[in-house]
C-alpha positions in Angstrom: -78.4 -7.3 -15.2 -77.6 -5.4 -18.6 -76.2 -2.3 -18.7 -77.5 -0.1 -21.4 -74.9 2.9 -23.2 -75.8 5.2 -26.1 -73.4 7.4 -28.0 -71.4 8.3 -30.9 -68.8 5.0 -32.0 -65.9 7.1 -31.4 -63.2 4.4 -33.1 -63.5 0.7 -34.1 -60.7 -1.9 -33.4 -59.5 -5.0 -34.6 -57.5 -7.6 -32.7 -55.9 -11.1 -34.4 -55.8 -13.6 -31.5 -54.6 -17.1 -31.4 -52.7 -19.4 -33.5 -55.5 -19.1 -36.3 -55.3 -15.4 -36.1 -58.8 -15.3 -35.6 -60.1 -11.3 -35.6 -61.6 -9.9 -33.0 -63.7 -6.4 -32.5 -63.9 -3.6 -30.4 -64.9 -0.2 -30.0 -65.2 3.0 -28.0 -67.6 5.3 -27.9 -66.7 8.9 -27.4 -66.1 10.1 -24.3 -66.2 6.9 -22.6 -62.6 5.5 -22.0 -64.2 1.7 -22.0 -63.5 -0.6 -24.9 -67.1 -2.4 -25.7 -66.1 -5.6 -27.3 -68.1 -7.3 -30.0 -65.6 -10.4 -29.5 -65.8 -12.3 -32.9 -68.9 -10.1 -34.4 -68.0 -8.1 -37.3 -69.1 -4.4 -36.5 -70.5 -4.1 -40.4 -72.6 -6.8 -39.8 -74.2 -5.3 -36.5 -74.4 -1.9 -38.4 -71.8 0.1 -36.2 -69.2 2.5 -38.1 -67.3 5.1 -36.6 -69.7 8.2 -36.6 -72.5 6.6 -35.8 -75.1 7.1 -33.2 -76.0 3.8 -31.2 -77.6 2.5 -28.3 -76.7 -1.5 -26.8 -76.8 -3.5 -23.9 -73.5 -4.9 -22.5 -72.4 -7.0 -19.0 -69.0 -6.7 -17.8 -67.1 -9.6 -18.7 -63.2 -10.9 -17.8 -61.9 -8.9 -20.2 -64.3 -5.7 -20.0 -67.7 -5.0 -21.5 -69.3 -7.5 -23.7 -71.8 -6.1 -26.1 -75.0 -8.0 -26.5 -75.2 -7.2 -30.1 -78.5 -8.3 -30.6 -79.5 -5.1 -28.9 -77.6 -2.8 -31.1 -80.1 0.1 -32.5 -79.1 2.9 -34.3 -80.4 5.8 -31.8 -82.6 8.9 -32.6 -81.4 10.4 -29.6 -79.5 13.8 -30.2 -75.9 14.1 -29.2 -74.9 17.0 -27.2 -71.9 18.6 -30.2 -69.1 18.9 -28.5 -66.9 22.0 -28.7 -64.2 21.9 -31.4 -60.7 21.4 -29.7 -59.4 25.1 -30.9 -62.3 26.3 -29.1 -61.0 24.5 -25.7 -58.3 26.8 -25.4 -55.4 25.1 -28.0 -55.4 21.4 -28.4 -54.1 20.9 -31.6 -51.0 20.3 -33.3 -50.9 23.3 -34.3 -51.6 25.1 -31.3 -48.9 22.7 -29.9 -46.0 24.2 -32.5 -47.5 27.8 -31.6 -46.8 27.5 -27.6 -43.9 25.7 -28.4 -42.1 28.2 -30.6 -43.1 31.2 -28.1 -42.1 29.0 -25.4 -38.7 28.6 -27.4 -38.5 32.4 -28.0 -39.3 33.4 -24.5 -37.6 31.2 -22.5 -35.3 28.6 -24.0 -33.3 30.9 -26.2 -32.8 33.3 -23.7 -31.4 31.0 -21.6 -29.4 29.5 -24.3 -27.9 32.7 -24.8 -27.4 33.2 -21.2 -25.3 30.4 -20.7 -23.5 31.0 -24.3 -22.4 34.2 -22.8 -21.1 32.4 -19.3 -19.1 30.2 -21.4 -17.7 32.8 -23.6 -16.9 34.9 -20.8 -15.3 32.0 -18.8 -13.1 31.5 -22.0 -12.0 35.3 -22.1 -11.6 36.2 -18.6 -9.0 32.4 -18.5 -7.0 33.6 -21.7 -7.0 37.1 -20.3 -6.0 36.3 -16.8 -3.6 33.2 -18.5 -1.3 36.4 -20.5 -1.6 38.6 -17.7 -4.1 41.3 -19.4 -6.0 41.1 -16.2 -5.1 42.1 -12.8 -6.1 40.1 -9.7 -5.9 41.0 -6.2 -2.8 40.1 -4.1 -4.5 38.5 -1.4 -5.0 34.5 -2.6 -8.5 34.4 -0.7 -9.9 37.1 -2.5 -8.5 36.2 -6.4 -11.5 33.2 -7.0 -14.2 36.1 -5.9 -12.7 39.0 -8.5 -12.5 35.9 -10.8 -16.1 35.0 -10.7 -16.7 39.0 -10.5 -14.8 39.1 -14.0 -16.7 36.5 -15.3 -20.0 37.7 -14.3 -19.1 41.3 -15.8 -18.3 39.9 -19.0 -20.7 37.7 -19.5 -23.0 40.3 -18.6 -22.3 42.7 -21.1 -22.1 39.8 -23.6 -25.6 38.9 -23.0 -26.6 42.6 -22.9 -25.2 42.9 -26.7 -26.7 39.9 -28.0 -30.2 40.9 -26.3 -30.0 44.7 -28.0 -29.3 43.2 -31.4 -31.9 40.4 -31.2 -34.3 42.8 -30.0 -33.1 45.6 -33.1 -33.5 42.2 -35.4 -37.0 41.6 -33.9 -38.4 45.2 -34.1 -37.3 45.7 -37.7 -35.1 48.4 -36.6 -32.3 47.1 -38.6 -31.2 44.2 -40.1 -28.8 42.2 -38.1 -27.3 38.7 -39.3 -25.4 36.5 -37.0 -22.0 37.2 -38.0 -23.0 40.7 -36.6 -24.4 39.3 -33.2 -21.1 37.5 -33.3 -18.8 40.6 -33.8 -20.8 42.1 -30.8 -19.5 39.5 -28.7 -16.2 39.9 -29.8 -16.5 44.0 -29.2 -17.1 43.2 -26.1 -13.6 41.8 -25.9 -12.6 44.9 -26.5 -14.6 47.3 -24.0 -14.1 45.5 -21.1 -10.7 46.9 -19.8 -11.6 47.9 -16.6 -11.4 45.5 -13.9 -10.7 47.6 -10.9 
């Protein structure tokens, strides 16, 4: 028994097969994730072109549905529109680039800087502790904890600076380049002496 399908011909495809390169045709109609193949029928000479509203007859065959293509109408039927993709709630590549970027605002850079800051502060606490500019506890189980507590104030303060000034940046409040984020960091260097 024939199934019967109506709908807009969402996309038509082509398909060389065998040694002769012989074409073959398909198509989808939209909505419907099933290919409807035409096999070696051209879909100009059955009147199907992508946009248009048809109606057929297919049975499932070994490689999916075959179209009876004598049965091909063009349908009067009205097609439900469909809501445009911007209107589903962001779809689009440009939707895509727009969650993307806030997603890279919100959340990546700020974890970016985070872990810039842990390095940088790694670094300077090491030097520091390396010519002595640092104390550290006598007893040997306590020095890894003040040394992770060094880092962790540093690198705290670092990414406390570079917040402010991205937020100043952000909020017009002043103009702040990156050689000024940088000497921020490097400030930071510098009011950091106690370690007690």
């Amino acid at each position: 028994m024939a199934n019967k399908t109506q709908g807009v011909v969402k996309r038509i495809y082509t398909k060389e097969v065998g040694a002769k390169k012989t074409k073959t045709f398909s198509f989808q109609i939209d909505g419907d994730p099933a290919y409807y193949r035409l096999n070696f029928t051209s879909p100009a000479d059955v009147g199907i072109r992508e946009g248009a509203n048809i109606e057929f007859s297919w049975n499932q065959g070994q490689y999916g549905p075959d179209v009876d293509v004598k049965s091909i109408v063009q349908s009067s039927a009205p097609v439900a529109a469909k809501p445009a993709y911007a209107a589903k709630g962001g779809n689009t590549k440009d939707d895509y680039w727009a969650k993307k970027e806030a997603y890279d605002k919100e959340v990546t850079a700020p974890i970016i800087h985070f872990q810039s800051a842990y390095n940088v502060a790694a670094t300077i606490v090491t030097q520091a502790l390396a010519k002595d500019i640092l104390p550290l506890p006598a007893k040997a189980g306590d020095k890894f904890d003040a040394y992770l507590e060094m880092v962790h104030t540093v690198q705290q303060d670092l990414y406390d600076r570079i917040t402010r000034k991205k937020q100043a940046l952000e909020n017009g409040d002043e103009e702040v380049s990156s050689a000024q984020v940088l000497t921020s960091v490097a400030e930071a260097t510098e009011d950091n002496t106690d370690w007690s």
